[in-house]
Biopython code that builds the backbone (N, CA, C, O; Angstrom):
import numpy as np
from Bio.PDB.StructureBuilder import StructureBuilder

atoms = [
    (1, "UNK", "N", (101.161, 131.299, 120.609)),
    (1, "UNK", "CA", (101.253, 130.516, 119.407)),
    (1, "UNK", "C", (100.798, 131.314, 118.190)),
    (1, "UNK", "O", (101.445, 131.411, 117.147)),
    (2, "UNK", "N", (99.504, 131.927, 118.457)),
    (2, "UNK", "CA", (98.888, 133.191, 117.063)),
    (2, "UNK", "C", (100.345, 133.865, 116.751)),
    (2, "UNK", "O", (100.660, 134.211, 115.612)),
    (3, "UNK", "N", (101.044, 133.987, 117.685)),
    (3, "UNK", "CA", (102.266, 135.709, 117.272)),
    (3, "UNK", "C", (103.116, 135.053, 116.825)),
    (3, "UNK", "O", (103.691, 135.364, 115.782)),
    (4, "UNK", "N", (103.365, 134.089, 117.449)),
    (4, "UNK", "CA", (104.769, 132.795, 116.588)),
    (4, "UNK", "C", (104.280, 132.596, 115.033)),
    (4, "UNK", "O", (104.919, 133.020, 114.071)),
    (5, "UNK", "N", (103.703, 132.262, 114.994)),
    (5, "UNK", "CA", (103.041, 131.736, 113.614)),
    (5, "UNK", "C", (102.413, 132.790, 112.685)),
    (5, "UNK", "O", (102.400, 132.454, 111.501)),
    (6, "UNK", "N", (102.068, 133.582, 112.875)),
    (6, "UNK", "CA", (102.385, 135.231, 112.542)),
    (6, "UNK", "C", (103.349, 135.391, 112.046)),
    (6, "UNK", "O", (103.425, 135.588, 110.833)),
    (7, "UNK", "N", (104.325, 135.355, 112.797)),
    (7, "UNK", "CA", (105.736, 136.065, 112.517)),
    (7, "UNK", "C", (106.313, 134.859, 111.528)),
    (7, "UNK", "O", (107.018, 135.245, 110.595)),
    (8, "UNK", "N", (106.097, 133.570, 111.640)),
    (8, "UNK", "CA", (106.656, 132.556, 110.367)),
    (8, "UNK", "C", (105.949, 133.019, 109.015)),
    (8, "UNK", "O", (106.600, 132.967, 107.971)),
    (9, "UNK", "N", (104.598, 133.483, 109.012)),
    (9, "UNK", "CA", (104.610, 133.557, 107.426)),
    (9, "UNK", "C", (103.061, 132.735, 107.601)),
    (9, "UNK", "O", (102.502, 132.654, 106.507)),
    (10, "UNK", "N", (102.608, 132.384, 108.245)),
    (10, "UNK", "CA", (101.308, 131.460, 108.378)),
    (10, "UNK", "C", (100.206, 132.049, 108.849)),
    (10, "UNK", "O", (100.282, 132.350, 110.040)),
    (11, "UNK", "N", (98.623, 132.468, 107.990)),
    (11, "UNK", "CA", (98.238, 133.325, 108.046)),
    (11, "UNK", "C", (97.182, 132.720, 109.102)),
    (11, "UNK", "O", (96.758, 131.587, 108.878)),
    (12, "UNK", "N", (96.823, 133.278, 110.017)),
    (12, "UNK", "CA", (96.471, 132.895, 111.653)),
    (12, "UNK", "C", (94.552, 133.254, 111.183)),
    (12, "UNK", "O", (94.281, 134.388, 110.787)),
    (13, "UNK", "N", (93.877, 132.620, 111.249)),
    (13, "UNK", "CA", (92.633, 132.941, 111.543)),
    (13, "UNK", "C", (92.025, 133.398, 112.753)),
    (13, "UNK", "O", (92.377, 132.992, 113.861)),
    (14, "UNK", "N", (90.918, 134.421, 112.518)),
    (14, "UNK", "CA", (90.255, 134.828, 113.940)),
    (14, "UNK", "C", (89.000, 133.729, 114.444)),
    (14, "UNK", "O", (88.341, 133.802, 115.482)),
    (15, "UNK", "N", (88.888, 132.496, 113.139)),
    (15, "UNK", "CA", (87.912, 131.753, 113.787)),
    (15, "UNK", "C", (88.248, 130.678, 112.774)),
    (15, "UNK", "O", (89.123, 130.788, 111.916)),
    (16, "UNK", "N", (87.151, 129.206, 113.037)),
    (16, "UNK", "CA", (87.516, 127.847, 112.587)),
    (16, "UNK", "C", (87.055, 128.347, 111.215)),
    (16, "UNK", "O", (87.673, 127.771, 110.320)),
    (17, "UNK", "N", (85.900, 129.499, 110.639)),
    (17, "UNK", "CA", (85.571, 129.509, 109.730)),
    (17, "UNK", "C", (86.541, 130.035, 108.900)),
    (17, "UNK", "O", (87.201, 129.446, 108.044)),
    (18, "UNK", "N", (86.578, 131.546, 109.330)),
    (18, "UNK", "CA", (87.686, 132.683, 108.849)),
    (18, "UNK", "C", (89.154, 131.112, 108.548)),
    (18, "UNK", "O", (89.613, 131.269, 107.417)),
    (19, "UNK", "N", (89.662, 130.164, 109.090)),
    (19, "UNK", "CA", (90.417, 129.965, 108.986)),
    (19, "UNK", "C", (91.000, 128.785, 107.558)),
    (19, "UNK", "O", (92.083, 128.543, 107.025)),
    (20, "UNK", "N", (89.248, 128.196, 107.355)),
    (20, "UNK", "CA", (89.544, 127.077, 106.610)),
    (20, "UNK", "C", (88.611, 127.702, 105.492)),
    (20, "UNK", "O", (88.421, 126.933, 104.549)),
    (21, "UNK", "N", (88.040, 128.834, 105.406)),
    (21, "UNK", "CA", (86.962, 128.939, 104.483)),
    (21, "UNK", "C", (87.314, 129.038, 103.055)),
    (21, "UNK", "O", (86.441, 128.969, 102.190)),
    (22, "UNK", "N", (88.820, 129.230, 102.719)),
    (22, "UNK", "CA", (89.335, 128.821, 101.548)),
    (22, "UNK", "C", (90.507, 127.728, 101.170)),
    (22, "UNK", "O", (91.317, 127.733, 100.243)),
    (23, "UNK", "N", (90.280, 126.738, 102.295)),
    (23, "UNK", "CA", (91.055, 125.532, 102.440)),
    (23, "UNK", "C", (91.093, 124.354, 101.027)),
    (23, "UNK", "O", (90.000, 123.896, 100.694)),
    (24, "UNK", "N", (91.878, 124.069, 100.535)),
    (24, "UNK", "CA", (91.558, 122.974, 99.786)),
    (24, "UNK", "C", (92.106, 121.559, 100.442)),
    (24, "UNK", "O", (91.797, 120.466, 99.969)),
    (25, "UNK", "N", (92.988, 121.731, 101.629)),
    (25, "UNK", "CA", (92.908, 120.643, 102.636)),
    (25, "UNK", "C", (93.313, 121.476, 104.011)),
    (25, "UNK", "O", (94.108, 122.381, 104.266)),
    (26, "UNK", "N", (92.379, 120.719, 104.743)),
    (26, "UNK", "CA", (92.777, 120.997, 106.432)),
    (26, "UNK", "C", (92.974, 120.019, 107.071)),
    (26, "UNK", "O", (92.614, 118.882, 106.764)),
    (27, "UNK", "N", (93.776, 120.458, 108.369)),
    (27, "UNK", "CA", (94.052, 118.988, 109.322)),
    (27, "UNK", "C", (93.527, 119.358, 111.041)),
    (27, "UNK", "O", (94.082, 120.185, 111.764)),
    (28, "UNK", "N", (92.446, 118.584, 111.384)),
    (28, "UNK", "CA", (92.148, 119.332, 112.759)),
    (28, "UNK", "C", (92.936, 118.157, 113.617)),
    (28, "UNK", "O", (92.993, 116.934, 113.487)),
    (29, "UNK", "N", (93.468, 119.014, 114.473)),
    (29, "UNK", "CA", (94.587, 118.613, 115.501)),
    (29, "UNK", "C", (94.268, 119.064, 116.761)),
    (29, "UNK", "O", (94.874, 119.965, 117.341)),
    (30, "UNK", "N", (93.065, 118.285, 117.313)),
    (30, "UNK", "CA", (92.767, 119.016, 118.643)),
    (30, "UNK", "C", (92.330, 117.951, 119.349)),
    (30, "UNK", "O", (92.051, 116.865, 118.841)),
    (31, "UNK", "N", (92.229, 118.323, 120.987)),
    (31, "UNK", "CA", (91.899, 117.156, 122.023)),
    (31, "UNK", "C", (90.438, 116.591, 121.341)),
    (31, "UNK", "O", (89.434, 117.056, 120.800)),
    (32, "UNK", "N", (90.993, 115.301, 121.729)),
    (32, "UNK", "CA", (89.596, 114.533, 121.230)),
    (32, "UNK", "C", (88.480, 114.916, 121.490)),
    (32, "UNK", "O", (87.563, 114.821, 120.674)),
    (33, "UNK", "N", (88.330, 115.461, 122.764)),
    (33, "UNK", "CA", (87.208, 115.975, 123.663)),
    (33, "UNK", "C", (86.412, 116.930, 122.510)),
    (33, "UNK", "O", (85.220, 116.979, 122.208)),
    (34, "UNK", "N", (87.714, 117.742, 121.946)),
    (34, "UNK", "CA", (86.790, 119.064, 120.828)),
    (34, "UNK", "C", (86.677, 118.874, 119.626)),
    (34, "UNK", "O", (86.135, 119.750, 118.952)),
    (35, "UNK", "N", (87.179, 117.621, 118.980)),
    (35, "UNK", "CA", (87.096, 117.081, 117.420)),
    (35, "UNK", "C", (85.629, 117.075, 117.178)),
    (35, "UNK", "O", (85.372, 117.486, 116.047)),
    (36, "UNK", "N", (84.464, 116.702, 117.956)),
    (36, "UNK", "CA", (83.396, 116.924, 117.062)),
    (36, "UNK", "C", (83.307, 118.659, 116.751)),
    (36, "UNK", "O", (83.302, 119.142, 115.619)),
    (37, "UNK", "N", (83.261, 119.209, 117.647)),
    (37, "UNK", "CA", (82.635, 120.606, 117.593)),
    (37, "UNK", "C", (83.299, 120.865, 116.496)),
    (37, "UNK", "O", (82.740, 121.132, 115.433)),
    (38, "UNK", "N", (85.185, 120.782, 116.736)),
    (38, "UNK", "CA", (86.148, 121.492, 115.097)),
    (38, "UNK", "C", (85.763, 121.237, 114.249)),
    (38, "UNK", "O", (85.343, 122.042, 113.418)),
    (39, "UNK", "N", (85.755, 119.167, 114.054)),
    (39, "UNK", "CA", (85.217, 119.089, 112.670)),
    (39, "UNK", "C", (83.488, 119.395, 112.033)),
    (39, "UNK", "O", (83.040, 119.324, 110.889)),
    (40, "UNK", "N", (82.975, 119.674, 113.073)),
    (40, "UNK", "CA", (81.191, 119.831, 112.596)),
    (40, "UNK", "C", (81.752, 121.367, 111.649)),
    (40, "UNK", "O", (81.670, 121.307, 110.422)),
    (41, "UNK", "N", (82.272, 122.612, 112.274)),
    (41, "UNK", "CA", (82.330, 123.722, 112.076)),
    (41, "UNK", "C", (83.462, 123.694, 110.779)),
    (41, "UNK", "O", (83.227, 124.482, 109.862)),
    (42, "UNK", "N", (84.404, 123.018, 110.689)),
    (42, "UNK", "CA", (85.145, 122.948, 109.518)),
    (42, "UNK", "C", (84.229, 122.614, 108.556)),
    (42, "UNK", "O", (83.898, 123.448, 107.712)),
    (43, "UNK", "N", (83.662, 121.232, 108.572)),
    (43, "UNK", "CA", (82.730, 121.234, 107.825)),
    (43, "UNK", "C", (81.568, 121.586, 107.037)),
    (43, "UNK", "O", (81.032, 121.069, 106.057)),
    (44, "UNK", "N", (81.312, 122.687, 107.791)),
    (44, "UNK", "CA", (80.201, 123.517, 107.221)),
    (44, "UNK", "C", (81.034, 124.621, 106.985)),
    (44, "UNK", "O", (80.121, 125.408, 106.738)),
    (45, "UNK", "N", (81.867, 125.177, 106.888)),
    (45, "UNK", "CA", (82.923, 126.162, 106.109)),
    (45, "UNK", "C", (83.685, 126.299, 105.569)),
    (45, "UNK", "O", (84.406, 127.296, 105.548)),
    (46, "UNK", "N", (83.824, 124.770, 104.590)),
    (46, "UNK", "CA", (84.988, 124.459, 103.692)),
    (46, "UNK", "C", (84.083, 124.059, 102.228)),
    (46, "UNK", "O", (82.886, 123.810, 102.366)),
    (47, "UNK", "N", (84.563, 124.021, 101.155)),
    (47, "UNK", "CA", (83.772, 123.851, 99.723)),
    (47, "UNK", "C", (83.968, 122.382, 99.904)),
    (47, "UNK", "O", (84.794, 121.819, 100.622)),
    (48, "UNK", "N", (83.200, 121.944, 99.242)),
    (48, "UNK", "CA", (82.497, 120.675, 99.361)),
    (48, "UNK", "C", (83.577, 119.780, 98.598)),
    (48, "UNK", "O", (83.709, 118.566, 98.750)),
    (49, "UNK", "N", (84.379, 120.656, 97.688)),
    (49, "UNK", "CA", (86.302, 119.413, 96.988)),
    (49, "UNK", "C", (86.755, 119.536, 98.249)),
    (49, "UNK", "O", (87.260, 118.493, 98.663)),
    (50, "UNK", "N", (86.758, 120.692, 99.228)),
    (50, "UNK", "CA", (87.889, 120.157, 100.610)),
    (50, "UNK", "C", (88.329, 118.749, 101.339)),
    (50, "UNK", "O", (87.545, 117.988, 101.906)),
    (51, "UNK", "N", (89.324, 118.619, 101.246)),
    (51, "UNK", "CA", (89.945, 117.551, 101.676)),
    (51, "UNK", "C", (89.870, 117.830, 103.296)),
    (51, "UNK", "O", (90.411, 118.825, 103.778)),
    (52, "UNK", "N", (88.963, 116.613, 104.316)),
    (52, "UNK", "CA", (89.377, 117.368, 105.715)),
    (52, "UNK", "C", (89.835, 116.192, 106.509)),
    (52, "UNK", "O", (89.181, 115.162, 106.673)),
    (53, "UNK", "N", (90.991, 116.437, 106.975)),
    (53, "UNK", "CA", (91.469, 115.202, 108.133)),
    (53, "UNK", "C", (91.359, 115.480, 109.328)),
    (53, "UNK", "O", (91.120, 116.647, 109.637)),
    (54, "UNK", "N", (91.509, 114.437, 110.364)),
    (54, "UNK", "CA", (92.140, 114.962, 111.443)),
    (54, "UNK", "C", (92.731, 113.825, 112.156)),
    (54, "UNK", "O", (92.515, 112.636, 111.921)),
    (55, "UNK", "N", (93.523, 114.335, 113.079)),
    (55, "UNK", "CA", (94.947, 113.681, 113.688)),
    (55, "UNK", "C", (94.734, 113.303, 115.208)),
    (55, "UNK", "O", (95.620, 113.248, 116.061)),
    (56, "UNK", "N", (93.307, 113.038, 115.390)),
    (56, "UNK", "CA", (93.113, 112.328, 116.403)),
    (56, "UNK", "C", (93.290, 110.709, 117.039)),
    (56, "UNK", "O", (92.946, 110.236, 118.122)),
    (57, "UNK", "N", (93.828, 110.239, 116.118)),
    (57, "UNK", "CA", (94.144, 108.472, 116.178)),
    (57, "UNK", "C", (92.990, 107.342, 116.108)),
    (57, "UNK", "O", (93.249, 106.288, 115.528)),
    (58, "UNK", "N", (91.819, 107.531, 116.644)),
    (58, "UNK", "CA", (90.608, 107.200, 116.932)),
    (58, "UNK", "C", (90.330, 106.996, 115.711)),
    (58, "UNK", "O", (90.927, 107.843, 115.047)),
    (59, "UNK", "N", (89.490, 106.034, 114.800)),
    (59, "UNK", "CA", (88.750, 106.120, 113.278)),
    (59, "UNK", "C", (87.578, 106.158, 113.159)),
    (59, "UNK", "O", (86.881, 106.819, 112.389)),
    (60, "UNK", "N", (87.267, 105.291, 114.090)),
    (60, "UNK", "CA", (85.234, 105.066, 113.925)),
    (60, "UNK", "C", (84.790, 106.180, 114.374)),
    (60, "UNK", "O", (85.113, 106.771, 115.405)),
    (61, "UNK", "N", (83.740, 106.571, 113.263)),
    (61, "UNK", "CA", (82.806, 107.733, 114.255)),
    (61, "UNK", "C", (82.081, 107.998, 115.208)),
    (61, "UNK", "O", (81.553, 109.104, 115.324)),
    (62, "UNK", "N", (81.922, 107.012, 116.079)),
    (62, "UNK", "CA", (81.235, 106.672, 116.986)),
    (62, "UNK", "C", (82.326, 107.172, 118.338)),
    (62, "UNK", "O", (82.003, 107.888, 119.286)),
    (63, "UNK", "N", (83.319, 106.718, 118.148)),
    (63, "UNK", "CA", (84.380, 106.519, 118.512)),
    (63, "UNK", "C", (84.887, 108.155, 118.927)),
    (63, "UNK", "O", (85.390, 108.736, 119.889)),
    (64, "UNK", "N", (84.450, 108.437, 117.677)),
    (64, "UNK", "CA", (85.546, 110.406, 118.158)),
    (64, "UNK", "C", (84.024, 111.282, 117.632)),
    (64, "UNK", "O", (84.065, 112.348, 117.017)),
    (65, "UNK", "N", (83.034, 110.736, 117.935)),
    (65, "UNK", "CA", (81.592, 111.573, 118.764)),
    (65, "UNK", "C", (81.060, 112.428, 117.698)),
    (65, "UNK", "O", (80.391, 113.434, 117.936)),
    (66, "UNK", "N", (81.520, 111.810, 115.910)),
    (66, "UNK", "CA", (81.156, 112.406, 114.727)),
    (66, "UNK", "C", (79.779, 112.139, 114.733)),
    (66, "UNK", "O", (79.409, 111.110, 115.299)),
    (67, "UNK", "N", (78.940, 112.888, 114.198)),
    (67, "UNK", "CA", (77.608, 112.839, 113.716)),
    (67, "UNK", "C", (78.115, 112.337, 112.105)),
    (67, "UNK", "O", (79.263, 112.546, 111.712)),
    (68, "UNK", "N", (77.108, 111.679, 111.299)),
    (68, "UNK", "CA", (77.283, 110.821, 110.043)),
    (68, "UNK", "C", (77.602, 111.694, 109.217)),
    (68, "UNK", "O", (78.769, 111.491, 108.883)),
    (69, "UNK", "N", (77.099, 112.726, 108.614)),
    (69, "UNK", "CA", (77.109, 113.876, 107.535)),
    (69, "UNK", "C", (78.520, 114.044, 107.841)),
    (69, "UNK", "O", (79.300, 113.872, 106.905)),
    (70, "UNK", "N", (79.168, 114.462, 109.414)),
    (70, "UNK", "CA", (79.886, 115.234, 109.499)),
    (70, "UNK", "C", (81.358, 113.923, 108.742)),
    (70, "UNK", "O", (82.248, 114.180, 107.931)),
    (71, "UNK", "N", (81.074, 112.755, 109.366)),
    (71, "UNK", "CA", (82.429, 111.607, 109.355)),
    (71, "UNK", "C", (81.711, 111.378, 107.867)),
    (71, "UNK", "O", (82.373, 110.377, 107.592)),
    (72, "UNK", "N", (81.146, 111.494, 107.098)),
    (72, "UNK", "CA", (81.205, 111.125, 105.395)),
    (72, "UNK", "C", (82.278, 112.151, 104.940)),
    (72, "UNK", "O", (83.073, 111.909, 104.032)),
    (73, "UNK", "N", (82.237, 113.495, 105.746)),
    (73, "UNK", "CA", (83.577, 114.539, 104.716)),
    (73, "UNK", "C", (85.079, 114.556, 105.981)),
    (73, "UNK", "O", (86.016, 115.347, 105.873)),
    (74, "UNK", "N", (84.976, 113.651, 106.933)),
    (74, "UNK", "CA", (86.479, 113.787, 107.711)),
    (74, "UNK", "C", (87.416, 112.281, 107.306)),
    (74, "UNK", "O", (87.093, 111.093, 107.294)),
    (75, "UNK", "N", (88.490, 112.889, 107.049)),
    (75, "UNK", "CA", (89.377, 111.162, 107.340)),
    (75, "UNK", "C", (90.016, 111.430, 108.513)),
    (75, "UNK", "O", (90.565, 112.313, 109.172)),
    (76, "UNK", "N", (89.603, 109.911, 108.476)),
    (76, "UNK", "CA", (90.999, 109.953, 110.225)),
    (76, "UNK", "C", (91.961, 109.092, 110.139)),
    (76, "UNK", "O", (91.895, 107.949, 109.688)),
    (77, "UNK", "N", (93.006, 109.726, 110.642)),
    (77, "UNK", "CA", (94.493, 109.585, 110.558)),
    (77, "UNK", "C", (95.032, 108.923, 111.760)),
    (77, "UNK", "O", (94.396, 108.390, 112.668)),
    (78, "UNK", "N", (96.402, 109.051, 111.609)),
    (78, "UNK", "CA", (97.079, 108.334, 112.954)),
    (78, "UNK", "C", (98.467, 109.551, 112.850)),
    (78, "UNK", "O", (99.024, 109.583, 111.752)),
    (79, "UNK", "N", (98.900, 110.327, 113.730)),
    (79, "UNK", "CA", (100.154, 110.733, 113.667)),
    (79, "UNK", "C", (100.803, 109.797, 114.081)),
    (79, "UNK", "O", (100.425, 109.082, 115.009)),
    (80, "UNK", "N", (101.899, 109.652, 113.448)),
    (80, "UNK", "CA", (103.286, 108.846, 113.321)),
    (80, "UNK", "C", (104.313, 109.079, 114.318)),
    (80, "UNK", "O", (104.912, 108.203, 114.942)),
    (81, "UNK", "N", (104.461, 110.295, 114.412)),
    (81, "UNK", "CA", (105.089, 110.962, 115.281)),
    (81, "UNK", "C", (104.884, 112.209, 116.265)),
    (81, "UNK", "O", (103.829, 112.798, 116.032)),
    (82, "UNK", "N", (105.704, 112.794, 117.395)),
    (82, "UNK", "CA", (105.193, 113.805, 117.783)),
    (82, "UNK", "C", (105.905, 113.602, 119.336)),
    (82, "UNK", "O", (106.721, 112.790, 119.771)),
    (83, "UNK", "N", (105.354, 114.475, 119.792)),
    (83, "UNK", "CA", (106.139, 113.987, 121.511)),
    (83, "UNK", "C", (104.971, 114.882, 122.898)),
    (83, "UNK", "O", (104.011, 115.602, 122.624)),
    (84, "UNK", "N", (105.272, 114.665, 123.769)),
    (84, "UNK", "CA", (104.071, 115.070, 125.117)),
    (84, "UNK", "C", (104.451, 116.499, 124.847)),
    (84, "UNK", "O", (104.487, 117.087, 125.928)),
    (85, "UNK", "N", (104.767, 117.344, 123.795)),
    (85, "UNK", "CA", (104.891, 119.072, 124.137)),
    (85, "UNK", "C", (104.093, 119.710, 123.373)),
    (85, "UNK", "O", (103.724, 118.917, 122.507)),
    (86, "UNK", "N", (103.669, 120.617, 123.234)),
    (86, "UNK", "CA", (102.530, 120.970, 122.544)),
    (86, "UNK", "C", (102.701, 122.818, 122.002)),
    (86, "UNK", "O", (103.621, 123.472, 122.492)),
    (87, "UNK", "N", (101.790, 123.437, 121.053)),
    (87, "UNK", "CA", (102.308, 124.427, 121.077)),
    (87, "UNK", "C", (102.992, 124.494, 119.272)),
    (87, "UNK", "O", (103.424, 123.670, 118.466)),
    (88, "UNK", "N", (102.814, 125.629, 119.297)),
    (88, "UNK", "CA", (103.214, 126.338, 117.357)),
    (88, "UNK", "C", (104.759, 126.090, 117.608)),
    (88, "UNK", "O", (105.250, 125.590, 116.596)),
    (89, "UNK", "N", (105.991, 126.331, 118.944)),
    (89, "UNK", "CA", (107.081, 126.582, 118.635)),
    (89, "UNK", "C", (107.442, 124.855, 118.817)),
    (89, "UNK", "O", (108.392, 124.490, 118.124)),
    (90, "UNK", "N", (107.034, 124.189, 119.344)),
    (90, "UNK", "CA", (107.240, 122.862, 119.179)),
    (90, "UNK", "C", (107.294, 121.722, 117.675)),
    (90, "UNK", "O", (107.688, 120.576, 117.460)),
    (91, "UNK", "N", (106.692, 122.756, 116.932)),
    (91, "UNK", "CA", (106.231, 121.694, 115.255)),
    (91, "UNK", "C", (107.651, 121.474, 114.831)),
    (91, "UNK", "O", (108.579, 122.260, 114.639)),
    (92, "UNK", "N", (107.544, 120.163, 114.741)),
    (92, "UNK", "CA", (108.880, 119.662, 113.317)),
    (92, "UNK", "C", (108.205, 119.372, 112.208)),
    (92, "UNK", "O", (107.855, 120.191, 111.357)),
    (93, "UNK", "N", (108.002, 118.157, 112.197)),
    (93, "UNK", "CA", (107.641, 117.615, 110.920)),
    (93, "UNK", "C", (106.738, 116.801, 111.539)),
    (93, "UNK", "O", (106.741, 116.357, 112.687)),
    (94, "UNK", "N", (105.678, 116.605, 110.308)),
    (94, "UNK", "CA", (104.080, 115.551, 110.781)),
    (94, "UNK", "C", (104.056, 114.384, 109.621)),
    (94, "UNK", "O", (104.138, 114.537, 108.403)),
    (95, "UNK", "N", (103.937, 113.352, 110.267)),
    (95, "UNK", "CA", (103.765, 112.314, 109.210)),
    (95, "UNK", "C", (102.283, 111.711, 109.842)),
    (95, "UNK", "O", (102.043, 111.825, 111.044)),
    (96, "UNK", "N", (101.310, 111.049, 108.886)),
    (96, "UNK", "CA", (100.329, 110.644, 109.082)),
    (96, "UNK", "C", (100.225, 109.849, 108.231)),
    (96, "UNK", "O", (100.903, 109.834, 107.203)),
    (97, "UNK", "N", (98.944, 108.692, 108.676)),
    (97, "UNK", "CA", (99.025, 107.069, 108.179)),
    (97, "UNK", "C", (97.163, 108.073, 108.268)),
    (97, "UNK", "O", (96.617, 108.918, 108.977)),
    (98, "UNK", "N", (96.841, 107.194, 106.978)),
    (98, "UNK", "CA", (94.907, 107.439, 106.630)),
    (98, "UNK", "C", (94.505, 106.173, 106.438)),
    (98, "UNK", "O", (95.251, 105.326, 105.948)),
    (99, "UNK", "N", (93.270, 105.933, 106.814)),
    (99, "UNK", "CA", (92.793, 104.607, 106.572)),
    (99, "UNK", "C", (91.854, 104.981, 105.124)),
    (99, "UNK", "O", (90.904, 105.752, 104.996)),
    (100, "UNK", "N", (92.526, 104.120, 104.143)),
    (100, "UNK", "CA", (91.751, 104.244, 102.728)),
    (100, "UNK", "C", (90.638, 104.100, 102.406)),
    (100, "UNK", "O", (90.196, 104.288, 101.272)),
    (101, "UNK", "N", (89.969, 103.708, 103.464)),
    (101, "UNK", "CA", (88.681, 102.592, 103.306)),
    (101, "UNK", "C", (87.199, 103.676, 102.713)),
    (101, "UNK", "O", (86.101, 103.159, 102.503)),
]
sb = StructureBuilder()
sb.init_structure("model")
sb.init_model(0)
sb.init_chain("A")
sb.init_seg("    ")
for serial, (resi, resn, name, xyz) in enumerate(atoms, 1):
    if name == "N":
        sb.init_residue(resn, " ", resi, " ")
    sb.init_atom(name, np.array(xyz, "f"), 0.0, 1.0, " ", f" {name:<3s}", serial, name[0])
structure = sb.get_structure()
């Protein structure tokens, strides 16, 4: 997936920091299981205007295993779409629903 996405034009980070550390929005898209760890570490390596989502479906923080500091700077989303395949050569298009609240 790094060499696919490489070769599109999308500049691949060697880490969660290296990757978002000049983000003005990110979207973490990972098994629920690892959304706290991504978003704790996004969070402490993005400027404090960063916009940070993620596309785990789950909202409450309790729920997707956020510590408070960390769910005051994440929104959570719902993907709209998508299918059981996974993987950089699989991406079409992402639509996401945010709860405004």
């Amino acid at each position: 997936d790094r060499e696919l996405a490489t070769k599109a034009g999308i500049r691949v980070g060697t880490s969660v920091a290296d990757a978002v550390r000049d983000a003005d929005l990110v979207l973490i898209a990972v098994p629920l299981d690892q959304l706290a760890a991504v978003a704790r570490d996004v969070v402490s390596s993005t400027a404090d205007h960063a916009t940070i989502l993620h596309a785990a479906s789950l909202q409450r923080a309790d729920a997707v295993q956020l510590e408070t500091a960390v769910a005051n700077r994440v929104i959570g989303t719902h993907p709209l779409a998508g299918s059981e395949l996974s993987g950089f050569q699989r991406v079409r298009r992402l639509k996401l629903a945010a709860d405004s609240r």
